[in-house]
C-alpha positions as CSV (number, residue, x, y, z in Angstrom):
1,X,0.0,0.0,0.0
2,X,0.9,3.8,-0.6
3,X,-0.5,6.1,1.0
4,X,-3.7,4.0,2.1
5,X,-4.0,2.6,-1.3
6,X,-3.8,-1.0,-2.3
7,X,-0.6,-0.7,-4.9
8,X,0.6,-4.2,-5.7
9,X,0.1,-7.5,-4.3
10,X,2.8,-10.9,-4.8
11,X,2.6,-14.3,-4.2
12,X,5.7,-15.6,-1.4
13,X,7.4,-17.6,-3.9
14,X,10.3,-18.7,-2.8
15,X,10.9,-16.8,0.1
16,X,13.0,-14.3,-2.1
17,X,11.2,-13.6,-5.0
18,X,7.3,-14.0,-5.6
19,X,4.9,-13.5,-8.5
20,X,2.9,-10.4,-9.3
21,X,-0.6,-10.9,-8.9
22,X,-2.1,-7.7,-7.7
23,X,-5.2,-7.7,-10.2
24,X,-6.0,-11.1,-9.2
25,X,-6.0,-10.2,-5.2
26,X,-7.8,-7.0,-6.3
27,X,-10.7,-9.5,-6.3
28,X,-10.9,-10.5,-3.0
29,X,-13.3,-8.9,-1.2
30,X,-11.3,-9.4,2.5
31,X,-8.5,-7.1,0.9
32,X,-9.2,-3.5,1.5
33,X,-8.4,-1.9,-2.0
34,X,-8.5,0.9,0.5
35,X,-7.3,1.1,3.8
36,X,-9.9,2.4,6.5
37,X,-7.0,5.1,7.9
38,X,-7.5,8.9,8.2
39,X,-3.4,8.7,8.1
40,X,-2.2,5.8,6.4
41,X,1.6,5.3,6.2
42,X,3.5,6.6,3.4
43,X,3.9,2.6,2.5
44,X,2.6,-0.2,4.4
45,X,3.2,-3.8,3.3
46,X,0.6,-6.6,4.5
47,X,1.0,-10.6,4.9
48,X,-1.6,-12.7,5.2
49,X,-3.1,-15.8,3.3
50,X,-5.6,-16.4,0.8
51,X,-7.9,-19.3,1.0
52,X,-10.4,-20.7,-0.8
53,X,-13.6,-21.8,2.0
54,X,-14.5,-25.6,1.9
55,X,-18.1,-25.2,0.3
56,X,-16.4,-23.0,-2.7
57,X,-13.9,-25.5,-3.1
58,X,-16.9,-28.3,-3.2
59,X,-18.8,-26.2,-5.7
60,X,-15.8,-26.1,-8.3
61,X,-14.7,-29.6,-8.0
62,X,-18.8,-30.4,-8.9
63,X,-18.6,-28.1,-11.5
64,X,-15.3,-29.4,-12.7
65,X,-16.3,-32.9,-12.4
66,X,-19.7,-32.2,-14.6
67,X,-17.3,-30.7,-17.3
68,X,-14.9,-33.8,-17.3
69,X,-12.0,-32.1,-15.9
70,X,-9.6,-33.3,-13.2
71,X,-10.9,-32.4,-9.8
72,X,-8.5,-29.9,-8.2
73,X,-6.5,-32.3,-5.2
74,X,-7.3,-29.8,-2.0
75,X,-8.3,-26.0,-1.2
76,X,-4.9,-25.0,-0.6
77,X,-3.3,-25.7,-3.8
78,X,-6.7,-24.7,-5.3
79,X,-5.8,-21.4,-4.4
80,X,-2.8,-21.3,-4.9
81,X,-3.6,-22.1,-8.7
82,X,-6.4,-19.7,-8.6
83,X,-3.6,-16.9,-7.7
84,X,-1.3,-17.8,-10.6
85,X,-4.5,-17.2,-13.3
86,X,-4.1,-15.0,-16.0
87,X,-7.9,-14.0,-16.0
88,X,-9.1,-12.2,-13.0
89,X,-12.5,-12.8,-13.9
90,X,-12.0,-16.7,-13.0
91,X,-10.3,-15.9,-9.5
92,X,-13.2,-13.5,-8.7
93,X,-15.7,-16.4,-9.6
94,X,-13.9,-18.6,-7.0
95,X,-14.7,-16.5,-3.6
96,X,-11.4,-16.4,-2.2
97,X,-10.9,-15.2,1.4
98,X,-8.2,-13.7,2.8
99,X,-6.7,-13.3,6.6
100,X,-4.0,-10.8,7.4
101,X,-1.6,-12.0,9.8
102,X,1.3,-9.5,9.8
103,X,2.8,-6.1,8.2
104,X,5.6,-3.8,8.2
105,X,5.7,-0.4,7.8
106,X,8.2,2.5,8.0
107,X,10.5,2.7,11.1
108,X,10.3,6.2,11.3
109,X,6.0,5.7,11.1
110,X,3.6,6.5,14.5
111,X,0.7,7.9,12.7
112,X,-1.2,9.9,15.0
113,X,-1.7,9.0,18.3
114,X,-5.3,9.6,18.7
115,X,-5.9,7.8,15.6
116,X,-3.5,4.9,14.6
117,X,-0.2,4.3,15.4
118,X,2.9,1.9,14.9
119,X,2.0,-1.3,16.9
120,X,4.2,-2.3,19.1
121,X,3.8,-6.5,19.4
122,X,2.1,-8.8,17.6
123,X,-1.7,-8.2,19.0
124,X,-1.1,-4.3,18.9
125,X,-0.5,-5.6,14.9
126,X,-3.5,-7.6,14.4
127,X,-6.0,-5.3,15.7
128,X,-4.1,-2.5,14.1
129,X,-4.8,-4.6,10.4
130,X,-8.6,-5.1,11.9
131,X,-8.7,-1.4,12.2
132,X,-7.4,-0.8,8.6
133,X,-10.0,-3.0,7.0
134,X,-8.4,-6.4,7.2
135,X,-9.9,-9.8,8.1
136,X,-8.2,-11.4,10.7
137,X,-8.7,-14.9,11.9
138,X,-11.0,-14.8,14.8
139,X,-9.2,-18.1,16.6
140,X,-6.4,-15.6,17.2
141,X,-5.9,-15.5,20.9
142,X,-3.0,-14.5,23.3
143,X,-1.4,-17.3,25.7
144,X,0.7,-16.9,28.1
145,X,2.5,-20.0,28.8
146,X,4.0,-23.4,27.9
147,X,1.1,-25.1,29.0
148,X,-1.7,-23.1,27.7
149,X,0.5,-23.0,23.8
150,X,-0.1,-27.0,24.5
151,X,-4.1,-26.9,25.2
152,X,-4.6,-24.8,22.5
153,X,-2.8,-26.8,20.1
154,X,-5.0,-29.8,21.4
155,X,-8.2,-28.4,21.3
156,X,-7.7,-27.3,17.6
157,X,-6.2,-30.6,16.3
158,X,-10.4,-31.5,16.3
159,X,-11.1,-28.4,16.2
160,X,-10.0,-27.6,12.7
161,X,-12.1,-29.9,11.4
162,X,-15.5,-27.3,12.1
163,X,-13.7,-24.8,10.6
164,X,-15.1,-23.3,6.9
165,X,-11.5,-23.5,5.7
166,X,-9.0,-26.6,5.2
167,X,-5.8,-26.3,7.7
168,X,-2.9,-27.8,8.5
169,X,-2.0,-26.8,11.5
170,X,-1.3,-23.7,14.1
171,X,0.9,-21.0,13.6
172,X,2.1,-19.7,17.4
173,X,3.8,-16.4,17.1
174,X,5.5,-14.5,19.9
175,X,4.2,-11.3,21.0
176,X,6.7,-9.4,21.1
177,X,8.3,-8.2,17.9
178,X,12.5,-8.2,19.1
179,X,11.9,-11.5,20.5
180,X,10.5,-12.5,16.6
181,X,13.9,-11.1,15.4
182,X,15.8,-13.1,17.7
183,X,14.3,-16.3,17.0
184,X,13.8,-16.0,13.7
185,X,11.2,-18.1,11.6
């Protein structure tokens, strides 16, 4: 984003180098084309992933599968596929969702206090993205010990299998940001 607006958008890749696909993200409705800021950062950049929900994924396969094409394996590389397509058009037919999970802005960035301002940890972050238009995943929650980490990873192990969207797995974060840095990915 510059300057609140929604500028280009890129697949990971391969940790180095992604693709461009901003006209294909530019479809999904959970991405603000916008952001929701009275004084949005000169740049912001935004992390997150796209998903396609289980009930989308169901109705292509059926529609696939009444056309005689190969059923697509899982959501995930469904999407991922959907991403890389040269017509928008198709990837706005397929309803994908989107949950932010992380951004970066300029160091020397605090907005204005009695508005928005540079987040400080990782849950200042995700309601900081909420604010700005972003769909983050409501399971997020903070814990605050070995033990608790362990209960929650338990409980969503069955869990996940309620959910609208395929996963495979948890992603546990630490709070605060240097101690990110220091432990690395």
């Amino acid at each position: 984003y510059e300057n609140g607006v929604l500028i280009k958008g890129a697949t990971r890749g391969d940790g180095l180098e992604g693709e461009e696909i901003t006209e294909n993200i530019r479809t999904i409705g959970t991405i603000p084309l916008r952001l929701q800021l009275k004084d949005p950062p000169p740049w912001l950049e935004v992390r997150g992933e796209a998903y396609m929900p289980n009930q989308i994924f169901t109705r292509i396969n059926k529609e696939r599968s009444s056309n005689k094409k190969n059923l697509f394996a899982n959501p995930r590389n469904a999407c991922a596929g959907t991403l890389r397509q040269l017509d928008s058009k198709i990837v706005a037919s397929r309803k994908l969702d989107f949950f932010a999970y992380s951004m970066h802005l300029p160091d020397d960035w605090e907005g204005r206090k009695e508005h928005f301002y540079a987040p400080k940890n990782q849950w200042e972050a995700l309601n900081w993205l909420k604010e700005a238009g972003f769909k983050v995943n409501p399971n997020t929650k903070i814990l605050y010990n070995l033990i608790e980490v362990k209960e929650f990873c338990l409980k969503w192990e069955f869990e996940r299998r309620n959910l609208s969207y395929a996963t495979d797995g948890i992603v546990i974060k630490l709070n605060q940001f240097d101690a990110q840095k220091q432990t690395g990915f």
